[in-house]
C-alpha positions in Angstrom: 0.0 0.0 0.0 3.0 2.4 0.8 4.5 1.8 -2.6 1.3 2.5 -4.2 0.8 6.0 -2.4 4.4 6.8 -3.3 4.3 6.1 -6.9 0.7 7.7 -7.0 2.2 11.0 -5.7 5.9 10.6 -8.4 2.7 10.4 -10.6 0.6 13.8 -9.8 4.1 15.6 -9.3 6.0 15.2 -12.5 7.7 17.7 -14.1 7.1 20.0 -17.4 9.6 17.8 -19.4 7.2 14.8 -19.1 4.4 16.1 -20.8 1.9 13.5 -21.9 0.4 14.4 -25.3 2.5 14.6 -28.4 0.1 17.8 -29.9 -3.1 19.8 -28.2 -4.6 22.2 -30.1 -7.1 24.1 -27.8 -9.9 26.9 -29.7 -12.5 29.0 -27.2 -14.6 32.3 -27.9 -16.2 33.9 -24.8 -18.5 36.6 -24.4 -18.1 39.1 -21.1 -20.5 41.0 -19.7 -18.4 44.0 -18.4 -19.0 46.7 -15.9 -17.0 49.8 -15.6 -15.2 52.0 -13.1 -12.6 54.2 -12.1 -11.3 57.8 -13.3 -8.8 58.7 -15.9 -6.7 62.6 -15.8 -4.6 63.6 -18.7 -2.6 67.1 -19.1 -1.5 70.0 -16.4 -4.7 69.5 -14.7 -5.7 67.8 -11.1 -9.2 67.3 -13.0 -10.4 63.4 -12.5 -12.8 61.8 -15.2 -14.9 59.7 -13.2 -16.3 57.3 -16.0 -19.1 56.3 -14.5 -20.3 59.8 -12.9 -18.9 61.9 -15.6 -18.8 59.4 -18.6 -21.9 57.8 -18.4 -20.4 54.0 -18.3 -22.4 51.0 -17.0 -22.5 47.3 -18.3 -21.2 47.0 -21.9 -20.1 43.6 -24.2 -16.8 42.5 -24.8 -15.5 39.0 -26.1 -12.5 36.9 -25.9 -10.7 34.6 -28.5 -8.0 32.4 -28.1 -5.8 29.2 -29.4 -3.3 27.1 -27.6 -0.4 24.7 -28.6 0.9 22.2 -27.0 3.4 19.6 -27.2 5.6 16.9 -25.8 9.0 18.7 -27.1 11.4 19.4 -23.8 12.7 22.9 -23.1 10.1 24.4 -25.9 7.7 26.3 -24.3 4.2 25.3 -25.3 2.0 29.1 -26.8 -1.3 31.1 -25.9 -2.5 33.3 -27.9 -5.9 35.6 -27.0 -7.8 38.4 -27.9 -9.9 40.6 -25.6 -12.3 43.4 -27.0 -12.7 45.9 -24.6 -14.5 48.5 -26.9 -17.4 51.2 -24.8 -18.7 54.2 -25.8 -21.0 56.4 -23.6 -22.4 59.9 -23.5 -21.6 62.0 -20.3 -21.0 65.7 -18.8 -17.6 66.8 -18.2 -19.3 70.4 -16.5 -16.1 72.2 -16.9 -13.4 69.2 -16.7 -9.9 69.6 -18.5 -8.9 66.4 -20.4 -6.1 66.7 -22.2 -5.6 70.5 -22.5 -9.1 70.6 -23.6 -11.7 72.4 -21.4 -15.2 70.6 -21.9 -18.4 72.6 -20.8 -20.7 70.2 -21.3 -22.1 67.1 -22.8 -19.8 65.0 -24.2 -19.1 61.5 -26.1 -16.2 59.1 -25.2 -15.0 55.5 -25.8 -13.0 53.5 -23.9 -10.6 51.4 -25.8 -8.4 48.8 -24.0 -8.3 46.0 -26.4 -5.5 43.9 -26.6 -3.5 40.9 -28.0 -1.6 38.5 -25.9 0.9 35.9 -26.6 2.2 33.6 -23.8 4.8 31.6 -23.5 4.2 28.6 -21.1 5.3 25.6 -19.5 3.0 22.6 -17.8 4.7 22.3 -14.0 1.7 19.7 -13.4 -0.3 17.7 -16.2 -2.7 15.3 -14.5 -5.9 15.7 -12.9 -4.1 18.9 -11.1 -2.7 20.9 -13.9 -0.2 24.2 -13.3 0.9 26.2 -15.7 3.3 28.5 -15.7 5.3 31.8 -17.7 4.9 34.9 -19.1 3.1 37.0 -21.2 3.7 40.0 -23.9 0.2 42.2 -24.0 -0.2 44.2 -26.6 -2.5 47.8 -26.0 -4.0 49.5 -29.3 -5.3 52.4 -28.4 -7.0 54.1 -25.2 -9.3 56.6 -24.2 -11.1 59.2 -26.3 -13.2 62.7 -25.1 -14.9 64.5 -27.6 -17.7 67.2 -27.9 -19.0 69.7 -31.0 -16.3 71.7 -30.8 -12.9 69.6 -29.5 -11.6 65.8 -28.9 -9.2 65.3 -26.7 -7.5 61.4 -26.2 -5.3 59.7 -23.9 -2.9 56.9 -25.9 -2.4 53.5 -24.3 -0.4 51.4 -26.9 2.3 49.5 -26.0 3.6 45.9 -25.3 3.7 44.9 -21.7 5.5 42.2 -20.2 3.4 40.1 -17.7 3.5 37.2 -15.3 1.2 34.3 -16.3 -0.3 31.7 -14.3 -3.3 28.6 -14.9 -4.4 25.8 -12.3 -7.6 23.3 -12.9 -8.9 20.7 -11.3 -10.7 18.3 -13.5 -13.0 15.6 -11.4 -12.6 12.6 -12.3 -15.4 10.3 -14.7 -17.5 13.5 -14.8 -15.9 15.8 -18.0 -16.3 19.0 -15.4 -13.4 20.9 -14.4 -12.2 23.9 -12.5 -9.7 26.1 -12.6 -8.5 29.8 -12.2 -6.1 31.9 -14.5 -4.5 35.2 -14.4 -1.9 37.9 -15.5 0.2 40.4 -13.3 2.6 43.3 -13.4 3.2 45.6 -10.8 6.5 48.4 -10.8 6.3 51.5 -8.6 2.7 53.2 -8.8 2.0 50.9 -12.0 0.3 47.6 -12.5 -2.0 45.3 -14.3 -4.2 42.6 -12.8 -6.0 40.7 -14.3 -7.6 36.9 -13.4 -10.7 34.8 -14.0 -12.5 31.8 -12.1 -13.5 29.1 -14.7 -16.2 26.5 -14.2 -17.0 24.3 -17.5 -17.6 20.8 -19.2 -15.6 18.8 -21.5 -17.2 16.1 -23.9 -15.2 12.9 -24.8 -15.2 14.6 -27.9 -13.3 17.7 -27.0 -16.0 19.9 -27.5 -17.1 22.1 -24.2 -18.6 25.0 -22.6 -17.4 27.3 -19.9 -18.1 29.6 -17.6 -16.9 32.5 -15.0 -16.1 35.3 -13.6 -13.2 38.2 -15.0 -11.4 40.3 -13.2 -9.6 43.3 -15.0 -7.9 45.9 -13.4 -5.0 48.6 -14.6 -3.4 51.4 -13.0 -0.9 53.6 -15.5 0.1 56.9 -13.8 3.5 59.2 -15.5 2.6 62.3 -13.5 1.0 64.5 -16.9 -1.1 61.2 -17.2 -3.3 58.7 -14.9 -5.5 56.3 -15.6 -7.2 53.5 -12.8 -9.5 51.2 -14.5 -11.5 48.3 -13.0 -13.2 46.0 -15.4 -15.0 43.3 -14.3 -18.0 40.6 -14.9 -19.2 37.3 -15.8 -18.7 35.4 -19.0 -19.1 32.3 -20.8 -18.2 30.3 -23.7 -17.5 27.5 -25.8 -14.3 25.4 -26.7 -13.1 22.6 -28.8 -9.8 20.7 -27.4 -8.6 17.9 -30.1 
């Protein structure tokens, strides 16, 4: 009986390098119910865009895509590649604020851009009924946020490529084809940072195809003195998948 428990353990706790299938192809589209908050400043100005009070944002739709690869090769990372929309618009009243050297008196129009690409590089710690993965991620930011009114626009850029920590567990239960699981990136250097995690519940057919289902937390702070942005994203989602 003690020889059994030992091996079972070896078992559960084997390395990366012993991954078990030769190729796993992975395809999922989700769609994310997401709710807004937080306050973005931009120019010589202590004004604060609340986007909620002054922008007008509540629940919006966003969607995520993604593919993975991976493989039995050692030392090769296997690769993640998603695609989150984050695309709002909303009409609001400013009453005053400066954005961006802009003065706004009044009613104004704005959207809220933070979609982005990401490509992560991973390795399977654990690949058993417990599965870990591990690495990192480059996250790439298009565009940002836009003001405008009749007269003037004003915009704050967010595009660049961010380096980020990345991080997957799941529990599947055994005989059943349910699973779940949590997953997540993070960055955080001086007053800057990006979280972002969600909580997965879902189903897995024998034949690969499945649904899922969650919860997706979202949040970014990006402050360089002239400009400061704190954005909390958050909400269920749910979706399908097809693992062959």
């Amino acid at each position: 009986m003690k020889k059994i428990l030992i091996v079972s353990l070896i078992g559960l706790f084997l390395p990366a390098t012993a991954q078990a299938d030769a190729l796993g192809i992975r395809i999922g589209a989700n769609a994310w119910q997401q709710n807004f908050s937080g306050h973005a400043r931009s120019g010589d100005t202590d004004d604060k865009i609340d986007v909620e009070d002054d922008l007008g944002y509540d629940d919006d739709d966003g969607f995520q895509g993604y593919i993975s690869f991976e493989h039995a090769a050692p030392f090769f990372p296997n690769v993640l590649v998603q695609r989150t929309v984050i695309d709002a618009n909303a009409n609001g009243d400013l009453d005053g604020k400066t954005f961006d050297g802009v003065v706004f008196p009044g009613e104004v129009k704005s959207t809220i851009d933070l979609t982005h690409t990401d490509t992560t590089l991973y390795y399977e710690i654990l690949d058993n009924w417990v599965s870990l993965d591990l690495g990192i991620t480059g996250r790439f930011f298009e565009k940002g946020l836009k003001i405008e009114d009749e007269n003037d626009s004003a915009k704050l850029d967010i595009e660049a490529l961010i380096p980020l920590g990345y991080a997957a567990v799941k529990f599947d239960l055994p005989l059943t084809g349910l699973f779940v699981g949590a997953d997540g990136n993070i960055i955080k250097y001086d007053d800057n940072w990006i979280y972002d995690a969600k909580a997965t519940i879902g189903w897995e057919s024998s034949v690969g195809l499945g649904i899922e289902g969650g919860y997706r937390y979202f949040d970014v702070q990006y402050d360089d003195n002239d400009d400061e942005v704190k954005l909390t994203i958050k909400g269920p989602y749910a979706g399908l998948f097809f693992h062959f």
